[in-house]
N, C-alpha and C positions, 0 to 999 in steps of 0.2 A: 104587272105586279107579281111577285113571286112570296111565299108562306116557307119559313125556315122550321124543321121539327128536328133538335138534335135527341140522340140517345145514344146510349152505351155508358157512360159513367157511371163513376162506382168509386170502392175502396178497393188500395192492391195495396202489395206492400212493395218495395223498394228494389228495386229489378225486374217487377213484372211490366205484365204488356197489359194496354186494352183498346176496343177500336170504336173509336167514337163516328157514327151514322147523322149524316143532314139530309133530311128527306124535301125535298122543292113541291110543292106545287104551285098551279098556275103555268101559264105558257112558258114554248120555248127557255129551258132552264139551260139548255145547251150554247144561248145565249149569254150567259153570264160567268164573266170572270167568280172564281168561288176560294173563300177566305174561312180559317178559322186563327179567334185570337182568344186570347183569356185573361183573366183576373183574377188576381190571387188577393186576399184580404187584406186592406189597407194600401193597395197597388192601383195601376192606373191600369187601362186597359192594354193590353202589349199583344202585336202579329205574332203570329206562329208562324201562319205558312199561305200561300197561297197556291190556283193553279189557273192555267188560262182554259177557254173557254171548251179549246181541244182536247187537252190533257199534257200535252205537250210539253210546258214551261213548269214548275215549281220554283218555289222559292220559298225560305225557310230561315226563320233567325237564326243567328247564331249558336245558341247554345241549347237546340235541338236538331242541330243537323247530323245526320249519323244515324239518329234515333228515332224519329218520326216520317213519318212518311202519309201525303196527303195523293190520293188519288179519285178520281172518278167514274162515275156510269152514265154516261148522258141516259141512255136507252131505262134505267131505272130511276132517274132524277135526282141521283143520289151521290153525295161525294162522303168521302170519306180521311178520317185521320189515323192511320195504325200508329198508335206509341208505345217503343219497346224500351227498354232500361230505365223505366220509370224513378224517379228520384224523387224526395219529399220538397223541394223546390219546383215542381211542375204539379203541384197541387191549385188548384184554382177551376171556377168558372169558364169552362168551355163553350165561345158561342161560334156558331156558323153564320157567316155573313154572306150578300152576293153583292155583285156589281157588274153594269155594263161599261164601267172605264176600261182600261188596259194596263195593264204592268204597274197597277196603285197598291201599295200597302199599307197605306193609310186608313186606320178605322173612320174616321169622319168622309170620306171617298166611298163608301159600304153604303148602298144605299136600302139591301134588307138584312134584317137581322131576326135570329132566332132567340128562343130564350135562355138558353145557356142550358149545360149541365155539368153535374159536379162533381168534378174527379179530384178522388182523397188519396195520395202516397203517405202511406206508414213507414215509418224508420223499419 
């Protein structure tokens, strides 16, 4: 079993950056495919990105590719999301999720979950 702790969210305004942090504990975290997705108010929950268990693979909707970028630490248990050209449509609840499937980005396929946090873009 693994314990998801994201942070970094905030308010920016509308071109800036910020880098949202999922801290793992519990074993083997280097084991787990690793996900973040989000929720914006009144929305379902939607992928962002995902990475494999190396680092290796990413993968990234549509309309933050360019823009964000998800990488990891195995050795600090920690993945990570840098999002630059922030826009007031990528406001929403950030959560970090893990999985030991492969190549899923499907949230119900996630089998931990963090509590989300919450990044505000200003016009």
């Amino acid at each position: 079993q693994v314990q998801l702790v994201e942070s970094g969210g905030g308010l920016v305004q509308a071109g800036g950056s910020l880098r949202l942090s999922c801290a793992a504990s519990g074993r083997t975290f280097s084991s787990y495919e690793m996900g973040w997705f989000r929720q914006a108010p009144g929305k379902e929950r939607e992928f962002v990105a995902t990475i494999t268990w190396n680092g290796v693979t990413t993968r990234y909707v549509g309309s933050v590719k360019g823009r964000f970028t998800i990488f990891r630490n195995n050795a600090k248990n920690t993945v990570y999301l840098q999002m630059n050209s922030l826009n007031p449509e990528d406001t929403a609840v950030y959560y970090c999720a893990a999985t030991l499937g492969r190549g899923v980005i499907t949230a119900s396929q996630f089998e931990y979950w963090g509590q989300g946090t919450l990044v505000t873009v200003s016009e």
